[in-house]
MIDREN-375920 format. One record per residue (C-alpha): residue in one letter; residue number from 1; x, y, z. Coordinates in steps of 0.2 Angstrom, whole numbers. Layout:
<site><seti>A</seti><volo>NUM</volo><east>X</east><north>Y</north><up>Z</up></site>
...
end
This chain:
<site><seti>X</seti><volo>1</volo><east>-32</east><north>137</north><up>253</up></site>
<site><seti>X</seti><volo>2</volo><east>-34</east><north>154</north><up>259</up></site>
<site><seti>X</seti><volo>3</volo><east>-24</east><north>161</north><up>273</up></site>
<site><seti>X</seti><volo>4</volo><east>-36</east><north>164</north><up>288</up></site>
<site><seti>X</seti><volo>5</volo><east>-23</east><north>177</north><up>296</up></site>
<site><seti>X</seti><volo>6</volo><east>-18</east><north>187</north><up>280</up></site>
<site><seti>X</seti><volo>7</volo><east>-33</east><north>183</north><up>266</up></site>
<site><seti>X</seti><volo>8</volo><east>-18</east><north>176</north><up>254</up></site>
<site><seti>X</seti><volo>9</volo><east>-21</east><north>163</north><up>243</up></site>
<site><seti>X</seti><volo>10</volo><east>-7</east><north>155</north><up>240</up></site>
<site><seti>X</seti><volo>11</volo><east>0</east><north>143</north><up>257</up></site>
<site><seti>X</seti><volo>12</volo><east>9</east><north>127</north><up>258</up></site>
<site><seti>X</seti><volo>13</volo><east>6</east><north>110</north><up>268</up></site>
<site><seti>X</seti><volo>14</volo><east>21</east><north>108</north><up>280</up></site>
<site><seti>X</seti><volo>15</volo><east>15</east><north>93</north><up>288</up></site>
<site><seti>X</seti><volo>16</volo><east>3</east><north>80</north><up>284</up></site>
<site><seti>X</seti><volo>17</volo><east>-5</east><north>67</north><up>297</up></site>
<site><seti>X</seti><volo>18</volo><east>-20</east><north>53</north><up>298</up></site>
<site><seti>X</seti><volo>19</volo><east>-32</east><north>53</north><up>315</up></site>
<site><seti>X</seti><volo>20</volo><east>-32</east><north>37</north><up>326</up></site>
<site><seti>X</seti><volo>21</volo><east>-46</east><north>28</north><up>316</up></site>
<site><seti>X</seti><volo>22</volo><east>-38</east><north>35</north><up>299</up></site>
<site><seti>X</seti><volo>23</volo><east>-52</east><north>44</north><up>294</up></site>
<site><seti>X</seti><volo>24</volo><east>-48</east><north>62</north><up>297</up></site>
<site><seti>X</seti><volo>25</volo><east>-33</east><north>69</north><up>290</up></site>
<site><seti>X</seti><volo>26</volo><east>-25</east><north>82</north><up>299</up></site>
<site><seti>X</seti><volo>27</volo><east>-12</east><north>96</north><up>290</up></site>
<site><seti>X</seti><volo>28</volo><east>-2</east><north>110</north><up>293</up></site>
<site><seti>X</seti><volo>29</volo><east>1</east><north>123</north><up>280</up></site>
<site><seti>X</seti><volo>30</volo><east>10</east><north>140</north><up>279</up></site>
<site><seti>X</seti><volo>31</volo><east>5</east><north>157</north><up>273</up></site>
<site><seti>X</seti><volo>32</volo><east>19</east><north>161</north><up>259</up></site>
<site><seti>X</seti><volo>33</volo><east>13</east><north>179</north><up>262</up></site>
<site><seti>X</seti><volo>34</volo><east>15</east><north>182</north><up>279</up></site>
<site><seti>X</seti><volo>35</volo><east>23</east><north>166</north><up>285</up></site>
<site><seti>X</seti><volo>36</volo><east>10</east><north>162</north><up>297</up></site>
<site><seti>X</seti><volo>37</volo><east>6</east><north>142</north><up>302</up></site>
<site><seti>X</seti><volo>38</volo><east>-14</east><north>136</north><up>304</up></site>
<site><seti>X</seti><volo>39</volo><east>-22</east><north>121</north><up>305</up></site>
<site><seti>X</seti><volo>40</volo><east>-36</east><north>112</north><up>292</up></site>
<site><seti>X</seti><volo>41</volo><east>-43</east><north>96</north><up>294</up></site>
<site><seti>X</seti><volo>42</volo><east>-51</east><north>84</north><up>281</up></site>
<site><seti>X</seti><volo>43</volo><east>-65</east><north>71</north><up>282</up></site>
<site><seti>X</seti><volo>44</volo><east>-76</east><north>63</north><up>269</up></site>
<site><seti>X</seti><volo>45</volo><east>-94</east><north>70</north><up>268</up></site>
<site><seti>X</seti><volo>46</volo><east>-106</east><north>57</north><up>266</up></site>
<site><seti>X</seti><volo>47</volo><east>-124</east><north>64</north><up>263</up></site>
<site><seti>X</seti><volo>48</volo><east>-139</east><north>53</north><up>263</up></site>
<site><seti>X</seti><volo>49</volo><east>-154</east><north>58</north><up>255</up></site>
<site><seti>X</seti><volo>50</volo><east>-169</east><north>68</north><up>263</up></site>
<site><seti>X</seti><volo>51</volo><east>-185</east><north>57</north><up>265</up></site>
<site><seti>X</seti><volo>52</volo><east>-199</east><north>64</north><up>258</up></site>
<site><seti>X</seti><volo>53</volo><east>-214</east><north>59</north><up>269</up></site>
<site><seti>X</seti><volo>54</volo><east>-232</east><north>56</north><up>259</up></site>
<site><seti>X</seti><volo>55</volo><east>-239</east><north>73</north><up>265</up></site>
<site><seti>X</seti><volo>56</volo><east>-223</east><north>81</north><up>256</up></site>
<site><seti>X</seti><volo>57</volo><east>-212</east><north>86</north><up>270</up></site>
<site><seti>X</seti><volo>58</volo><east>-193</east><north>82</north><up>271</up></site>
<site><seti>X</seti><volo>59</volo><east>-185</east><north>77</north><up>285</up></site>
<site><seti>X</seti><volo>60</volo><east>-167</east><north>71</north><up>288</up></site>
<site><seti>X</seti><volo>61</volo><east>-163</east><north>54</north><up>283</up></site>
<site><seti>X</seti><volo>62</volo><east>-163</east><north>43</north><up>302</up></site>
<site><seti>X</seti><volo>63</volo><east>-153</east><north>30</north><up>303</up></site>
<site><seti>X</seti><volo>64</volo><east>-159</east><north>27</north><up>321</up></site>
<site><seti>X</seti><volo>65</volo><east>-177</east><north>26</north><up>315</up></site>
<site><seti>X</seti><volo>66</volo><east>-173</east><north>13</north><up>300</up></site>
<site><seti>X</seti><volo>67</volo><east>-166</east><north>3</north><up>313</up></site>
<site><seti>X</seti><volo>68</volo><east>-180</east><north>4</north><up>323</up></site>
<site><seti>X</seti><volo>69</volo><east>-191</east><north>-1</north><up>312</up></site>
<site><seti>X</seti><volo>70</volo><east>-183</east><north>-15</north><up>309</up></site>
<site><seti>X</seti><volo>71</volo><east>-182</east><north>-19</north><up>327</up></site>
<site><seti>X</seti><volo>72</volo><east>-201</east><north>-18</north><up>329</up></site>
<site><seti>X</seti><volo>73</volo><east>-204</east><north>-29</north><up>317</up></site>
<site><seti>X</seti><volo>74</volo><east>-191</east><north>-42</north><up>320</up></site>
<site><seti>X</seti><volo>75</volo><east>-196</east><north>-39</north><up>340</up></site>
<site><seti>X</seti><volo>76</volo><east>-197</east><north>-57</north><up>348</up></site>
<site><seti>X</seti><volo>77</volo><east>-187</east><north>-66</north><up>333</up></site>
<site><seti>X</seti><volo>78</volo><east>-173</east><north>-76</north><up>330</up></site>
<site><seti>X</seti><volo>79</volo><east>-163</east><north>-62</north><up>322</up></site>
<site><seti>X</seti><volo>80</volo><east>-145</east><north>-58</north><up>329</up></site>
<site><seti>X</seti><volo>81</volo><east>-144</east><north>-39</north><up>331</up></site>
<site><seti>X</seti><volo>82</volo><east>-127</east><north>-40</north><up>319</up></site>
<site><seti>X</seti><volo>83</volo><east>-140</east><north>-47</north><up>306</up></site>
<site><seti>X</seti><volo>84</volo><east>-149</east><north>-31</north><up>308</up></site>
<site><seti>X</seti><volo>85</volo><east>-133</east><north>-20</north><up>308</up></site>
<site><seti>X</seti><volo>86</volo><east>-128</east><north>-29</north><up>293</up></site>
<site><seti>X</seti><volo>87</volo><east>-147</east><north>-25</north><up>284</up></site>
<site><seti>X</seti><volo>88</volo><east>-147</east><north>-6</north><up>293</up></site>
<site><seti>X</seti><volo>89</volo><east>-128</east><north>-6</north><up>282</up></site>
<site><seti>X</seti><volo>90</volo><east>-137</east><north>-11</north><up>267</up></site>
<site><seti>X</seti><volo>91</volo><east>-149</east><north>-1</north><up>264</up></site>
<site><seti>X</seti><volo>92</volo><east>-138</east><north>15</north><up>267</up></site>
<site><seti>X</seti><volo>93</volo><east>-125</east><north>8</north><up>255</up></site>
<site><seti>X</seti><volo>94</volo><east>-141</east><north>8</north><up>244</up></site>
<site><seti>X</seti><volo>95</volo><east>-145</east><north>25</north><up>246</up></site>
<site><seti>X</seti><volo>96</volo><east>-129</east><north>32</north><up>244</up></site>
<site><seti>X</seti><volo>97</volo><east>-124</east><north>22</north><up>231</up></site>
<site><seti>X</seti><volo>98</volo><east>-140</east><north>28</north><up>221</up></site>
<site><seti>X</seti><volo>99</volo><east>-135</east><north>45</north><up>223</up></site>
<site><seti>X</seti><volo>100</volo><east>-151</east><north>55</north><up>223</up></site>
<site><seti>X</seti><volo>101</volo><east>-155</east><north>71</north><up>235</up></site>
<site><seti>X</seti><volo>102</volo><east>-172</east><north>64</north><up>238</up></site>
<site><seti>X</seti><volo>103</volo><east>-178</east><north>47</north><up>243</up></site>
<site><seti>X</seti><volo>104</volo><east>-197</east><north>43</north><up>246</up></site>
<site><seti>X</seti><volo>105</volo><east>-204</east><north>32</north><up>262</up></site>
<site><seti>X</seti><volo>106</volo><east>-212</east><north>23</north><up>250</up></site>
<site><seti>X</seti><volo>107</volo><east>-194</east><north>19</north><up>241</up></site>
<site><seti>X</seti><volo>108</volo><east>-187</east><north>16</north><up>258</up></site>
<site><seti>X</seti><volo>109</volo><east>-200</east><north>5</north><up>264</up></site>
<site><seti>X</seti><volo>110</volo><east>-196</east><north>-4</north><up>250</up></site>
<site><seti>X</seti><volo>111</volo><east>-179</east><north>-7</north><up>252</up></site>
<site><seti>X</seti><volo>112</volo><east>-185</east><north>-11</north><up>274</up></site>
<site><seti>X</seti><volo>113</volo><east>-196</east><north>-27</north><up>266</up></site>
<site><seti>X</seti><volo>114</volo><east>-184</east><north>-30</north><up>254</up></site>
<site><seti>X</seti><volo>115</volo><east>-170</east><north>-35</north><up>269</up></site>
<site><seti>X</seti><volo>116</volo><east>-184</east><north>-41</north><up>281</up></site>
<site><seti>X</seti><volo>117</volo><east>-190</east><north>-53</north><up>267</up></site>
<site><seti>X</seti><volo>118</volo><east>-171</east><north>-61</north><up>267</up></site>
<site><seti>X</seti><volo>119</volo><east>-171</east><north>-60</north><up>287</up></site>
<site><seti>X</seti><volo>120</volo><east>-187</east><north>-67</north><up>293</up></site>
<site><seti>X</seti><volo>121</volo><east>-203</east><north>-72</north><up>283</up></site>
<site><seti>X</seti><volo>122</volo><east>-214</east><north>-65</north><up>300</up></site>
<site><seti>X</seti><volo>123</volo><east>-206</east><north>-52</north><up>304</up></site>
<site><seti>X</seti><volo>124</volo><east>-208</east><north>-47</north><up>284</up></site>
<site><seti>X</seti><volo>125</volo><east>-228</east><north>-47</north><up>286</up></site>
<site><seti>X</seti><volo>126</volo><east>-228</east><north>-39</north><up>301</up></site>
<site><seti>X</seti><volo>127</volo><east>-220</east><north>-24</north><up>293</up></site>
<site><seti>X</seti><volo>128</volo><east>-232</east><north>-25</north><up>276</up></site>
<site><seti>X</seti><volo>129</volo><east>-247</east><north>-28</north><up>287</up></site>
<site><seti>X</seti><volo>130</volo><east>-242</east><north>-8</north><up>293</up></site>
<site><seti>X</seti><volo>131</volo><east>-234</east><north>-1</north><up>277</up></site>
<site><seti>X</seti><volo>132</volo><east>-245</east><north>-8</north><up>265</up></site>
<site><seti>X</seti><volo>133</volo><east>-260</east><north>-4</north><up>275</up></site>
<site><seti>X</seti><volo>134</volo><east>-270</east><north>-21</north><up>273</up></site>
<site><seti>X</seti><volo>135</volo><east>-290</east><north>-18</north><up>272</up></site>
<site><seti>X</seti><volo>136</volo><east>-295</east><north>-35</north><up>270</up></site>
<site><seti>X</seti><volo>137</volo><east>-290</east><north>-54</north><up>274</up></site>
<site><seti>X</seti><volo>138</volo><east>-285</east><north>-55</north><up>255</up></site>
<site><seti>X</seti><volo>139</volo><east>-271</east><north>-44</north><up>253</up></site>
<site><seti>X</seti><volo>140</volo><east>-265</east><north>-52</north><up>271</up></site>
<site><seti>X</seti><volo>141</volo><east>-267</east><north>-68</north><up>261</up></site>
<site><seti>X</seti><volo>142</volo><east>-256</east><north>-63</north><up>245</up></site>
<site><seti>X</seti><volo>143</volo><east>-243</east><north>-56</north><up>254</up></site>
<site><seti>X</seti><volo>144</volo><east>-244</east><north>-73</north><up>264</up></site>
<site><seti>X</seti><volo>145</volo><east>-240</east><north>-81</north><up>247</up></site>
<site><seti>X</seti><volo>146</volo><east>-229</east><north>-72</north><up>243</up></site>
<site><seti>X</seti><volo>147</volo><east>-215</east><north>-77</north><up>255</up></site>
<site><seti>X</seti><volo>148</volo><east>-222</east><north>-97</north><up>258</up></site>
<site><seti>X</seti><volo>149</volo><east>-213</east><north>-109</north><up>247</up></site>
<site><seti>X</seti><volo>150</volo><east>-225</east><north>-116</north><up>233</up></site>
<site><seti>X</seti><volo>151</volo><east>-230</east><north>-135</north><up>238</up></site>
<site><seti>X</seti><volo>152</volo><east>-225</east><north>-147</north><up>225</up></site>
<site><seti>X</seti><volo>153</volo><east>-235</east><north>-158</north><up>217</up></site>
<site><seti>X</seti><volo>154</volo><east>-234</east><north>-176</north><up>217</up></site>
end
């Protein structure tokens, strides 16, 4: 690490301690040049992907919009609100696990009825109603059928 007093490049970590919550380190180094003590601090860099939008913008990925989406849909239903932390968690482990730059809403919708389908069967068709844009009673219908058990036959 450079030294910010000097410009030198060579300087050496005299003391070496964790934050609080452990997720800062915190060291102080020494110019061997001009003998000079500084300061640096270390964090992990998480980056999520940008969304791209249908009409081709990019915006920063929101992690209070995702949850209010599923909020809105899960409005009024039984869901406990560390379910939905749990499923907001999920999908950004997803995402940063998949490692792109870019995600799509259409990926990221996705991945929203993919967690609504395991937390509430309502609250998933209310969301595809919106994101899937139903026309017609029929594709209302399917996606119906797609989260009602098949009956059995006797």
């Amino acid at each position: 690490m450079k030294c910010p007093f000097c410009g030198h490049d060579e300087t050496a970590v005299v003391d070496t301690r964790l934050s609080d919550e452990g997720d800062i380190v915190r060291r102080r180094r020494k110019c061997n040049a001009c003998d000079k003590r500084f300061t640096t601090y270390e964090r992990a860099e998480i980056q999520l992907p940008q969304v791209v939008k249908k009409n081709g913008l990019r915006t920063e990925f929101s992690r209070d919009k995702l949850r209010a989406s599923l909020e809105l849909a899960l409005r009024k239903r039984p869901v406990s609100m560390e379910s939905v932390d749990a499923a907001v968690a999920d999908i950004e482990e997803r995402l940063l696990t998949a490692g792109e730059r870019e995600v799509s809403t259409q990926q990221l919708g996705e991945l929203v009825m993919r967690e609504l389908k395991k937390l509430d069967k309502v609250a998933y068709i209310r969301f595809a109603s919106v994101y899937r844009n139903f026309e017609d009673v029929d594709a209302f219908s399917k996606a119906i059928r797609e989260v009602s058990p098949t009956p059995r036959k006797k």
